[in-house]
N, C-alpha and C positions, 0 to 999 in steps of 0.2 A: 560741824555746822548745825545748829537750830536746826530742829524738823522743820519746823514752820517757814526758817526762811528757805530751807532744803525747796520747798515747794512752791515758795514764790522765786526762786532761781528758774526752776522746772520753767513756770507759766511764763514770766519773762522770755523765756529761750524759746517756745513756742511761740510768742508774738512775731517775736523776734525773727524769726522763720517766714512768718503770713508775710511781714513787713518788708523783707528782703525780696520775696520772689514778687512782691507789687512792684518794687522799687525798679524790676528787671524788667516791666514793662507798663511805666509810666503813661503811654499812650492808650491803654485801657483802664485806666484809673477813672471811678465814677466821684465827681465830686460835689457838694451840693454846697451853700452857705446857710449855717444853721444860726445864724445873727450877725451884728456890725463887725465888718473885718474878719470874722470867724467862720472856716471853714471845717468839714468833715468829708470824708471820703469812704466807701468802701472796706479801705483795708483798716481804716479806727476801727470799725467793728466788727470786722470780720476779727483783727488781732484782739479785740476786746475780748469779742466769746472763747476765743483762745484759751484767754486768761482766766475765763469766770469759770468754764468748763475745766480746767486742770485742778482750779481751786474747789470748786464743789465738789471734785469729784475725792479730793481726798478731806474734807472738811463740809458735808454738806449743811450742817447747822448754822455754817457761818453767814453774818450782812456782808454787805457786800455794796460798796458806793462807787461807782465807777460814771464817768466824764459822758462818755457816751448813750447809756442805757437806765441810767440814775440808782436806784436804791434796790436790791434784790434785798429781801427781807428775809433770815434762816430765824432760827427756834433760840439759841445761845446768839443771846445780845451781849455778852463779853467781850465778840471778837469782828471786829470791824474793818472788812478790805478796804480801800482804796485806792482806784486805780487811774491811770492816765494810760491807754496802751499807744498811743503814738504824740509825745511834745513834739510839736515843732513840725506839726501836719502840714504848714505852708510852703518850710525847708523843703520835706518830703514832695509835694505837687509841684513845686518848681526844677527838683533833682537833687537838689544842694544836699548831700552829703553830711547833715547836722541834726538828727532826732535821736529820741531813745523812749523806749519804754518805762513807765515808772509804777511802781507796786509798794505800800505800806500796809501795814498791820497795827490795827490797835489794840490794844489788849484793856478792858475797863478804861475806857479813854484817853490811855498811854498809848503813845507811839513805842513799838515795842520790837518790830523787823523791818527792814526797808532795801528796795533792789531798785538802782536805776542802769538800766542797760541800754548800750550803744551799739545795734545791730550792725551797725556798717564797720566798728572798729574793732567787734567783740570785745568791745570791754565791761567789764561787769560791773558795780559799786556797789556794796551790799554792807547793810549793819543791822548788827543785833543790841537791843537795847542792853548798857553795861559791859560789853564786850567788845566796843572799840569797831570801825570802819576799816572797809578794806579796797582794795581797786585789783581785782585778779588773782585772789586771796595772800597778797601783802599791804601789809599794814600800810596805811595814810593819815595824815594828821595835816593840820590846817596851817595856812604859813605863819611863817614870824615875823611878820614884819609888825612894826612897831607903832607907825606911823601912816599916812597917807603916799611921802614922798616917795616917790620909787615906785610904787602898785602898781599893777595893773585889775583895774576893777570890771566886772562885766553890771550889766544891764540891761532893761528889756524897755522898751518903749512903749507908753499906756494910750496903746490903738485901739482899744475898747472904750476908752473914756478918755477924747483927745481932750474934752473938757481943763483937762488938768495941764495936759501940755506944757504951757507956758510955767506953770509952777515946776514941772519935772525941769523943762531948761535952765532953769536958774539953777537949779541944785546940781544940775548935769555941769555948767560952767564953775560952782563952786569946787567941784570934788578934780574937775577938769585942771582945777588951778595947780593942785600939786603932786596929783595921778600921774604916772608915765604913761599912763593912754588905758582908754576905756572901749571893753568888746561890747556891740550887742550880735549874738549869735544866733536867737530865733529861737533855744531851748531853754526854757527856765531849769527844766528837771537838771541837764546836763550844767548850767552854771553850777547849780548849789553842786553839784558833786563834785566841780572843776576847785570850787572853792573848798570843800572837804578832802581835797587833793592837794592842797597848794599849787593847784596850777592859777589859780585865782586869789588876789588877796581880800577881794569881799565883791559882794553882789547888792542891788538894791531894786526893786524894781515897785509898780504901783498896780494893785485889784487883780491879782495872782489868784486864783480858787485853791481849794484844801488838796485835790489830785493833781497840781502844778507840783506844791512844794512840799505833799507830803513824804515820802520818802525822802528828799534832799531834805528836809529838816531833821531827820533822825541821824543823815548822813554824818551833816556839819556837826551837830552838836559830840557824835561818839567819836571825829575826828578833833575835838578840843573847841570846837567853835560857838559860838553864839548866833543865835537868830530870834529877830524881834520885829514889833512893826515900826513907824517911824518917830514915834514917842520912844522908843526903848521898852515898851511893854510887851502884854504876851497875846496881843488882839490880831496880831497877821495872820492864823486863820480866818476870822471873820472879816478882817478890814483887806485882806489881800497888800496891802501894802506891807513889802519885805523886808529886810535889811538882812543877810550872812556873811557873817567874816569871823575872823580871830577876834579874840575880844579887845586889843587894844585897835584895830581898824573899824571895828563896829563904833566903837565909842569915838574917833573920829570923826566915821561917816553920819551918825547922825547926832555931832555938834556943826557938822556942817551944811546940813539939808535943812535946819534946825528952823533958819529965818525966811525959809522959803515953802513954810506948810501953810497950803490956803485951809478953805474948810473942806473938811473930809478926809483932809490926809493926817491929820494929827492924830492918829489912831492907828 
């Protein structure tokens, strides 16, 4: 294993820990709304420091972008965390059973390691740029499906910007047309991995931030996959508008969101 990712397994597996013993008593959970729809709790940042503390402590020159506590700035601008320490913080305050930690590394602006972990199920999902994805350290690769027909696609609903809504409907009924049925589960980080697993034949979702799907973007791609925004271009860090699949479900799903981009989403 990567030193590097060696060490964002470590800090994962120590969020991973804060997040479990919060989860074992939910009834003391402090939770605040930190914008529309958008909560944080407590254990986001208690797991965060988690994170920042395992990583500085063996890499102290590095930045450091994290969801929670925004930009810690090191001396070597080469090397760029990113971190999300609890997707699917709502899952979590409600009890449901569906979050994970997520952790990537840039290297000069590449994504270059990436760890998405599932404390409640121990599962790990970990990739090292050019060295292929793993799920528990065996190999995963992205599925084959060819087509739309058969899929089963996940998704996330854009409850930050209901604005759009009505455009996501339409695209949700197109893709609805010849899907075997479409998940939304509450964790972006864990679809893109589900789809770097073939447990997923593609994901799409709208206004994603970089600690949502960075790690699950290094995931999909070293597992064979493609990720883009809803043009098919390479602006889904910025525009958060996502698309992850194999590459002939990519090229489906957005020939068929295709008539349905108002403004703002075509990017």
């Amino acid at each position: 294993m990567h030193p590097m990712l060696n060490i964002a397994v470590r800090a994962a597996r120590a969020a991973g820990s804060v997040i479990l013993k919060g989860y074992e008593q939910l009834d003391r959970i402090e939770t605040e709304i930190k914008g529309t729809n958008d909560f944080v709790t407590n254990i986001d940042r208690d797991a965060e420091q988690a994170i920042i503390q395992t990583i500085k402590k063996a890499y102290p020159d590095h930045n450091v972008v994290a969801e929670e506590s925004g930009i810690t700035d090191g001396a070597d601008k080469d090397f760029q965390w990113i971190i999300d320490p609890l997707d699917g913080t709502t899952n979590f305050v409600r009890g449901v059973p569906h979050f994970a930690v997520s952790i990537a590394l840039k290297f000069k602006g590449k994504l270059d390691q990436a760890v998405v972990y599932d404390p409640i199920r121990d599962e790990l999902f970990t990739a090292s740029r050019g060295a292929g994805a793993q799920l528990n350290g065996y190999r995963i690769r992205v599925s084959k499906a060819q087509d739309l027909k058969g899929t089963l696609l996940g998704t996330g609903f854009p409850f930050k910007a209901k604005h759009h809504f009505p455009a996501y409907q339409a695209m949700f009924a197109e893709l609805f047309e010849d899907a075997a049925d479409i998940r939304r589960a509450g964790s972006a980080a864990l679809d893109m991995a589900y789809v770097a697993a073939g447990r997923l034949d593609g994901f799409w979702e709208i206004g994603l931030k970089p600690w949502d799907t960075a790690a699950g973007e290094l995931l999909v791609r070293e597992a064979g996959g493609i990720i883009c925004d809803f043009a098919g271009g390479h602006n889904h860090s910025v525009s958060g508008n996502t698309v992850a699949a194999s590459p002939r479900v990519t090229q489906r799903i957005l020939k068929a969101i295709k008539p349905h981009l108002g403004e703002g989403l075509a990017r």
